[in-house]
C-alpha positions in Angstrom: -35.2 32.1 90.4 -33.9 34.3 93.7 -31.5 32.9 95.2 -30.0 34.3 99.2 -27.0 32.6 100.4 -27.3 31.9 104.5 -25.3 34.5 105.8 -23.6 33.2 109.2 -24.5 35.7 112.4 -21.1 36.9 112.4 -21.7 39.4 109.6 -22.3 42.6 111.3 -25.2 44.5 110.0 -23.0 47.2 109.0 -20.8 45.5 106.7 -23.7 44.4 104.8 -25.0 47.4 104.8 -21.6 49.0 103.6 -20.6 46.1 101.5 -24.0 44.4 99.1 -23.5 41.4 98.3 -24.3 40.9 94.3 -27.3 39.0 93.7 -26.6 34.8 94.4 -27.8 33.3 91.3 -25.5 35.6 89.0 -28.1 37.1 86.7 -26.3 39.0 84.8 -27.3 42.6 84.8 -27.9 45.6 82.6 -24.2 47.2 82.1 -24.1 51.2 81.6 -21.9 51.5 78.6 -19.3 53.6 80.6 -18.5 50.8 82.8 -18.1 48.8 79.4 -15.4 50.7 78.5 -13.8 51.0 81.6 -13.9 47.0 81.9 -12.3 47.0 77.8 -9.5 49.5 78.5 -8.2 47.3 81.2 -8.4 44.6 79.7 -6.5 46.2 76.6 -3.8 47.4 79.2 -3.5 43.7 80.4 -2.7 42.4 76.6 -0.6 45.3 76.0 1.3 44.7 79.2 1.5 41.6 80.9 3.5 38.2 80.0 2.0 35.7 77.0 1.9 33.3 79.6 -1.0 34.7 81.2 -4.0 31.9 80.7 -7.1 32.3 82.6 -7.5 36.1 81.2 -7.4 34.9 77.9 -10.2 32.5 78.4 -12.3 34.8 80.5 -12.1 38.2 79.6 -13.6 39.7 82.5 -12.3 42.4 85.1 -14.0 41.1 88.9 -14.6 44.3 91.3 -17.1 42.8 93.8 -17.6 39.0 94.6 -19.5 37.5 97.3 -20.0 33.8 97.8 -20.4 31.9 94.2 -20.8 35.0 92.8 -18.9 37.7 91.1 -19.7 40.9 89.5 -17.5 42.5 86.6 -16.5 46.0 85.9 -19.2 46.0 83.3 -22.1 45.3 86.1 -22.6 41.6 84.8 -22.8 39.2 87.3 -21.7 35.6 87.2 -21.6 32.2 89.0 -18.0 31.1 89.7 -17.4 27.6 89.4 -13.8 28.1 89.1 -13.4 29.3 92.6 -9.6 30.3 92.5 -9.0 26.6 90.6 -10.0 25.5 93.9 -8.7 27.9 96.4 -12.0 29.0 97.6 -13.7 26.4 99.7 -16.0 29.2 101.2 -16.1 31.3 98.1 -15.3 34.6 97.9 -15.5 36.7 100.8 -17.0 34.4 103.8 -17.9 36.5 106.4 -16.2 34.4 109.0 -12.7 34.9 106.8 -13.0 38.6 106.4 -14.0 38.4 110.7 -10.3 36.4 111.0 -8.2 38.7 108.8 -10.1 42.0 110.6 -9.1 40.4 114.0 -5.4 40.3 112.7 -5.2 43.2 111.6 -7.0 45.0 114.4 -4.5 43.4 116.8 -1.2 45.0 115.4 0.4 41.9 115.3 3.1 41.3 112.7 2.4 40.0 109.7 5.3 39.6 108.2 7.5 37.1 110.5 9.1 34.6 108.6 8.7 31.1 110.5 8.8 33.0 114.1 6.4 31.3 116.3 3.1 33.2 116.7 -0.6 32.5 118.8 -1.9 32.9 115.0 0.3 30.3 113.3 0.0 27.8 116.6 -3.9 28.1 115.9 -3.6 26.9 111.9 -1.6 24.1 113.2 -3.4 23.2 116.1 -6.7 23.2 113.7 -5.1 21.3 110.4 -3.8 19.0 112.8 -7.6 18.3 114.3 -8.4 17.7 110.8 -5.4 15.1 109.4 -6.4 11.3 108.3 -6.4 9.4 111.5 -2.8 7.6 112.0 -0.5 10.7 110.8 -1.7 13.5 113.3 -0.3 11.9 116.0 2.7 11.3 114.8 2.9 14.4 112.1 5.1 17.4 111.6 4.7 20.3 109.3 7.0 22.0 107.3 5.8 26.0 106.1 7.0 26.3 102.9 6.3 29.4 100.0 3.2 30.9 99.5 2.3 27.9 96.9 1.5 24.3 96.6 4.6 24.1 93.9 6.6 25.1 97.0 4.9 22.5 98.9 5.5 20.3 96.3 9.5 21.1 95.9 10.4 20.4 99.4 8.0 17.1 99.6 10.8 16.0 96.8 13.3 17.3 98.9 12.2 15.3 102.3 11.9 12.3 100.5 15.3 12.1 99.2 17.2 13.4 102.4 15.4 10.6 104.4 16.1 7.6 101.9 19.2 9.4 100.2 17.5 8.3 96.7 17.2 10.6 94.3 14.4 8.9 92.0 10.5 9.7 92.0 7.6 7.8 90.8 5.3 9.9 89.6 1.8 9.1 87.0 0.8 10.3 83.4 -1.6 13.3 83.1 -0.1 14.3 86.8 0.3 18.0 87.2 1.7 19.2 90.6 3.0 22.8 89.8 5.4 25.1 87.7 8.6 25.3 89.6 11.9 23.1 88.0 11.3 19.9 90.4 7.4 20.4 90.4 7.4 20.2 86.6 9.1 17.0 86.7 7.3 15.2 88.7 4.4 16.3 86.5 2.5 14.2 83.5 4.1 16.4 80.6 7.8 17.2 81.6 10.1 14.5 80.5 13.5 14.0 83.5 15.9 10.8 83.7 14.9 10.7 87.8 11.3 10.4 87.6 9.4 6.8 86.5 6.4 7.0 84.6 3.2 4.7 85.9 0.1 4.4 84.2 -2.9 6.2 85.8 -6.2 4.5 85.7 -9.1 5.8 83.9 -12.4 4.4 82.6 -12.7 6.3 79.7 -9.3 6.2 78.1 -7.6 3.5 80.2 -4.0 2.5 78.6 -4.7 -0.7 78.6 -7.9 -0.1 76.6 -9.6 -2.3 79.4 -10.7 0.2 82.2 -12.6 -0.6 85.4 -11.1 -3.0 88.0 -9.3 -5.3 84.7 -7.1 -1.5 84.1 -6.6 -0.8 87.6 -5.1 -4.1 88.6 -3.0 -3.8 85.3 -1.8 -0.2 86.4 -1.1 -2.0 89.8 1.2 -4.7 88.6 3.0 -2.6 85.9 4.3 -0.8 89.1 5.1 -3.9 90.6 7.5 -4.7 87.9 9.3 -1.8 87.2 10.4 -1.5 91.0 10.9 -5.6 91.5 12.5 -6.2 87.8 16.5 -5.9 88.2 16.3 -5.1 84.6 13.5 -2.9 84.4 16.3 0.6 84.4 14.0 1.9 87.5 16.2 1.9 90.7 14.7 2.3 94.1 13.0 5.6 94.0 12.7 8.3 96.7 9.4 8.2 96.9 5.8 8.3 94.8 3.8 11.2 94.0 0.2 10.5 93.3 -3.2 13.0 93.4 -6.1 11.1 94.6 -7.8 12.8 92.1 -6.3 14.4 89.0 -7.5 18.0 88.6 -5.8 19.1 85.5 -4.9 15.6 84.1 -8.9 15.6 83.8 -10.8 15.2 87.0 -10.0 11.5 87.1 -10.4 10.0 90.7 -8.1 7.1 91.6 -10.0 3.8 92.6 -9.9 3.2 95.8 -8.6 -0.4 96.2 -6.0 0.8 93.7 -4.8 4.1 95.9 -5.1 1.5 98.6 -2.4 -0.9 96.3 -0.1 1.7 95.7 0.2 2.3 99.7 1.1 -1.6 100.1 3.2 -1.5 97.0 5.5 1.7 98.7 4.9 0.6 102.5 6.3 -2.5 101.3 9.5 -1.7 99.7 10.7 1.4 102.3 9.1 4.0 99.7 7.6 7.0 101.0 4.1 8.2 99.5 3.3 11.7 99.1 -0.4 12.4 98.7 -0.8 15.7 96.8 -3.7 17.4 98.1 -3.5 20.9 97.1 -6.8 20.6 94.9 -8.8 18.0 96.4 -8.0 19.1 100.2 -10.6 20.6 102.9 -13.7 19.0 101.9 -13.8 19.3 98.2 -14.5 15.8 97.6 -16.5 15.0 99.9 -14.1 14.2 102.4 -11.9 16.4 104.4 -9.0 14.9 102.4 -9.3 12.9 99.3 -7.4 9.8 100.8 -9.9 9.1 103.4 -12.1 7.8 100.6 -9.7 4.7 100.5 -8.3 5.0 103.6 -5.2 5.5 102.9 -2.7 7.1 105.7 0.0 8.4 103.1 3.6 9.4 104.7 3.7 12.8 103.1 0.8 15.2 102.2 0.8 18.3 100.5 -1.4 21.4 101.2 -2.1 24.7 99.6 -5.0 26.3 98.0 -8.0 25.9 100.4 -6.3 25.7 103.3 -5.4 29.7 103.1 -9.0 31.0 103.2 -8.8 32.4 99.5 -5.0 34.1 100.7 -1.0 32.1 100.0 -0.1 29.6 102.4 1.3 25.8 101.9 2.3 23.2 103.9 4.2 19.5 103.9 2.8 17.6 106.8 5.0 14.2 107.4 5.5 11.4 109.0 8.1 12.5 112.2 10.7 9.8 111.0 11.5 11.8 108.1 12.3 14.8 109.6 15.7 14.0 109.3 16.5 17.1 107.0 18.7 20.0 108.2 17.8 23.2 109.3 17.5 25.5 106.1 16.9 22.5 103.6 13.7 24.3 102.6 12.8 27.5 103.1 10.8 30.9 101.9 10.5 34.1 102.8 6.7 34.0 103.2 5.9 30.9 104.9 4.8 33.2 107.7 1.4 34.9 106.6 -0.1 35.8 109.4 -3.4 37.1 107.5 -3.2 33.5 105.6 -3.5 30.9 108.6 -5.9 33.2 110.3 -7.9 32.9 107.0 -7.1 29.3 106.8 -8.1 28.5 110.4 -11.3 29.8 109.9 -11.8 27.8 107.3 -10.8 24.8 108.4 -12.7 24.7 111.3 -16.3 26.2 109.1 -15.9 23.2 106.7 -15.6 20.9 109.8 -17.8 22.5 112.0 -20.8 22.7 109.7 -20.3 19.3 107.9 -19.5 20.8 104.6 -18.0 17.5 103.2 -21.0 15.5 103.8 -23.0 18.7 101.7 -20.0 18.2 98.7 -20.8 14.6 98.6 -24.1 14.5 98.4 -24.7 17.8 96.4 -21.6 16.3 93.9 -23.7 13.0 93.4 -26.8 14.7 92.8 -25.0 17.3 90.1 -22.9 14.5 88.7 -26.4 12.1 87.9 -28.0 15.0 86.7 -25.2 15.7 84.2 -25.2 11.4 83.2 -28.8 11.7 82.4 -27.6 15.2 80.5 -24.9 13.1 78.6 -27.9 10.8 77.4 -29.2 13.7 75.1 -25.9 14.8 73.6 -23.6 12.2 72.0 -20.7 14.8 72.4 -20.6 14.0 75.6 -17.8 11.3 76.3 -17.9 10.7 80.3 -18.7 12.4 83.0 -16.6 11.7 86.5 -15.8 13.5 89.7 -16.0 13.0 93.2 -17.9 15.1 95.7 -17.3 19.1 93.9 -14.7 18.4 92.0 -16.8 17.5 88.3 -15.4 17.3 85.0 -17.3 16.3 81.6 -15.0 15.0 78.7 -16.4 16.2 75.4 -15.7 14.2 72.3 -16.0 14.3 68.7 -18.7 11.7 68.4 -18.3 12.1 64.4 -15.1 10.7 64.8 -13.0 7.8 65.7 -14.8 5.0 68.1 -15.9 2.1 66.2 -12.4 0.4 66.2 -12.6 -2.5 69.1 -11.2 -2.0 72.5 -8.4 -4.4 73.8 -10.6 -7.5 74.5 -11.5 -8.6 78.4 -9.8 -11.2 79.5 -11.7 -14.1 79.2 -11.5 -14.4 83.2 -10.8 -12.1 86.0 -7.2 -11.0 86.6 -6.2 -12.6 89.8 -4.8 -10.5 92.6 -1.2 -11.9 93.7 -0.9 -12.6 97.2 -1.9 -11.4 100.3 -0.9 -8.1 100.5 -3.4 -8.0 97.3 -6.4 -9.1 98.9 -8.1 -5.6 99.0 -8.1 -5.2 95.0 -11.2 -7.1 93.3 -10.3 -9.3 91.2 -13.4 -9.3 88.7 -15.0 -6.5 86.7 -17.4 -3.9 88.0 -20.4 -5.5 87.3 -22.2 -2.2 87.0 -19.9 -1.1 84.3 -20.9 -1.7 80.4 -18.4 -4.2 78.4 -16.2 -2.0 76.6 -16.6 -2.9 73.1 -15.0 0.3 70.8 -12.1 2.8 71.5 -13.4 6.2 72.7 -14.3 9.1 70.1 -11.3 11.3 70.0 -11.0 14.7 72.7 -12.7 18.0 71.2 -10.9 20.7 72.9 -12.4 23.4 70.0 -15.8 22.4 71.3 -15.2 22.6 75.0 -13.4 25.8 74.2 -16.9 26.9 72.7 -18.6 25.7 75.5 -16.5 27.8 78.1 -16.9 30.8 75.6 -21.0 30.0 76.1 -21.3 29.4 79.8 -19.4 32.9 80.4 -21.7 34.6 78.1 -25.1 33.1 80.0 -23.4 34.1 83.1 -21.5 30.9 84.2 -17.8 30.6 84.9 -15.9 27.4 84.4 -12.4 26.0 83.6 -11.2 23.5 81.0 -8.8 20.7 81.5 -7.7 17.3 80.5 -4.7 16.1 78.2 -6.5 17.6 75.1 -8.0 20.7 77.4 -11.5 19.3 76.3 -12.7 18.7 80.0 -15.3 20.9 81.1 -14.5 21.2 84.8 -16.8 22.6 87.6 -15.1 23.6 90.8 -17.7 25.1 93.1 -17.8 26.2 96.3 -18.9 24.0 99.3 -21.3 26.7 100.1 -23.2 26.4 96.7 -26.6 26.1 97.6 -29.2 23.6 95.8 -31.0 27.0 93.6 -27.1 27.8 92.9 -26.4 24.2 91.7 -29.2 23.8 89.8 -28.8 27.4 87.9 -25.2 26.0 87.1 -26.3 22.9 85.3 -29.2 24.6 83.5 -26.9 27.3 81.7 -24.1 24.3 81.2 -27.2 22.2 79.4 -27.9 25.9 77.4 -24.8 26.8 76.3 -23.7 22.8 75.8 -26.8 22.9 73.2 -25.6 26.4 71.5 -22.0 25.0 71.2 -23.2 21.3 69.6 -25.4 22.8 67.4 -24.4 22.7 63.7 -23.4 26.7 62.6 -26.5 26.8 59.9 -29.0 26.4 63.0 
């Protein structure tokens, strides 16, 4: 099936003469054996050369030389469909036309690009823009803080704000949370273990910790936070502040109820703790809103931004409430929190997602592509949940030979009632949509999901794994995917889902 993706009017017809886009649907191609070899001696030099903590090459041995939209082509003239997209960065994919027009301007203007946090027309216009686009209730009253080129340095000084403007030092924080690499990041994060950060249950369907799931596991999640902050005995003190993604990414693709993201914000508002939304992954439009907390919402005190918001290029950001900017000069800072080339990408981007409405497209493209893939979990028993919201998809895949006939905690035998007024916005009774659940889920099957990854590259389809056991098959498209682009992705997912589920003799 051909596939074009609109091109917007400001591509000149010289650049696309100059610069072909590779074909939309990512067919892959016939690939001369010299360009082969080429691709295998770099990636050779990258084993023999670069760190063991390299990941993605591992998983996707490819070398990208062109890329266009959704698409990329490899050194060996195979073409694929990216639904990786820079683990998010790329809400435009690669190489909008209207990003390439910003960064041209810059660069055609001789202005500086390297200025520190100097004030500049090109930094006022990101801020001007991201401001336009802030939940309603923080803009107002925001400020922003221009921190290193990524969301882990966005992350550090949100944990730094926090504790100069409360002069705590703790942090809640949730399992399966992942909010970057650097010391502080990692300990705010699901699998680092620190004396200052608190533990809270996230809640889940599928593999709830309370072995209820639904509205009965959120409201438990709700109230174990309750305690450890209101119990004198409980060993948690007042913390700085909470951490929380409003939908996981790498914990899974798990997207926080929204009357329970909306109880955490009365649970912190109520006892003088700041909450910091982190939305480096599900910012700019990805989940079908412009940010993830408008679902619910929620106005949170502290958000942080990265990824998206560069156009494809490094830039992060803490936006906060202005009666926290009680820090002092130099408390955080970075040699390039001034890309020039990086807010004029971003400001392009900002305003294209809101100018064309591409979070209404993500939320109604996601819930087409996520039934699809329910009615595609019918067929294969492997297939343990499927969740998302708006682009952001994941598919758990399970050993369904395995585990799952043990009974689940039992339901209470009547709803759990929400406590007080402040309560009122959680339901108290189950989703009545929602199956009883009657066994423990079959166990994670990150071999499989590996093999499904190793399947999807080979049919031309690029996708990342995640989850506590890495057996999450996540899809990460961009918001310019069109319907023939969405629909090529979930027919070579169903393919190579089939080849990977089907027993070696076969």
């Amino acid at each position: 099936m051909a596939v074009t993706e609109p091109a917007p009017a400001a591509v000149s017809a010289a650049h696309s003469a100059t610069h072909p886009a590779p074909p939309a649907t990512g067919t892959p191609a016939e690939h001369p054996g010299a360009h082969s070899a080429a691709q295998e001696g770099i990636l050779r030099r990258q084993s023999a050369r670069e760190s063991a903590a390299r990941t993605y090459a591992r998983a996707l041995p490819i070398v990208p030389v062109r890329a266009r939209g959704m698409t990329i082509e490899g050194a060996d003239g195979r073409r694929y469909l990216d639904c990786l997209s820079g683990a998010g960065t790329l809400a435009l994919g690669h190489n909008h036309p209207v990003v390439l027009e910003a960064i041209r301007k810059v660069l055609d203007s001789e202005a500086p690009l390297h200025v520190l946090d100097l004030a500049t027309p090109v930094k006022d216009d990101f801020t001007t823009e991201l401001f336009r686009t802030l939940p309603s209730g923080l803009a107002d009253r925001a400020r922003i803080q221009f921190c290193g080129p990524a969301g882990t340095d966005a992350v550090e000084a949100a944990l730094k704000l926090v504790r100069a403007a409360t002069g705590r030092t703790g942090m809640l924080a949730f399992t399966g949370a992942y909010h970057g690499m650097t010391a502080g990041a990692l300990e705010a994060s699901g699998g680092a273990q620190d004396v200052r950060v608190a533990r809270l249950p996230y809640p889940q369907d599928y593999r709830c910790p309370f072995g209820l799931g639904g509205e009965y596991g959120a409201e438990l999640s709700a109230r174990w936070t309750e305690s450890l902050l209101d119990d004198t005995k409980s060993g948690v003190p007042a913390p700085a502040g909470m951490i929380l993604e409003p939908v996981q990414g790498e914990g899974g693709v798990l997207p926080a109820p929204d009357a329970w993201l909306r109880r955490m914000r009365e649970i912190t508002a109520a006892r003088g703790i700041p909450l910091i939304a982190d939305e480096v992954q599900t910012g700019v439009g990805r989940t079908g809103a412009f940010w993830a907390v408008e679902h619910s919402g929620v106005v949170p005190d502290v958000m942080v931004l990265s990824k998206a918001i560069g156009g494809s290029l490094p830039l992060a950001v803490v936006v906060y409430r202005d009666d926290l900017d009680v820090w002092p000069p130099g408390s955080h800072a970075g040699t390039f929190r001034g890309n020039q080339l990086a807010m004029a990408a971003g400001t392009a981007t900002l305003a294209y997602v809101r100018e064309n409405d591409l979070t209404e497209r993500a939320a109604a493209l996601g819930a087409r592509m996520l039934a699809q893939l329910r009615s595609l979990a019918a067929e294969h028993p492997c297939i343990g949940e499927v969740r998302g919201r708006g682009l952001m998809i994941g598919v758990e895949l399970v050993d369904p030979t395995r585990g799952g006939a043990g009974p689940a905690a039992p339901a209470p035998a009547t709803p759990i009632p929400a406590q007080g007024k402040a309560h009122a916005s959680v339901p108290s009774g189950p989703d009545p949509d929602a199956p009883p659940r009657t066994t423990r889920p079959h166990p994670a099957a990150p071999e499989l999901a590996a093999t499904v990854q190793r399947e999807c590259l080979r049919r031309g389809l690029i996708v990342e794994l995640g989850g506590r056991h890495s057996s999450v098959v996540r899809l990460l498209p961009p918001l310019t995917i069109t319907d023939e682009q969405a629909a090529a992705v979930l027919d070579r997912l169903a393919d190579a889902l089939a080849a990977a589920a089907r027993p070696p003799h076969t």
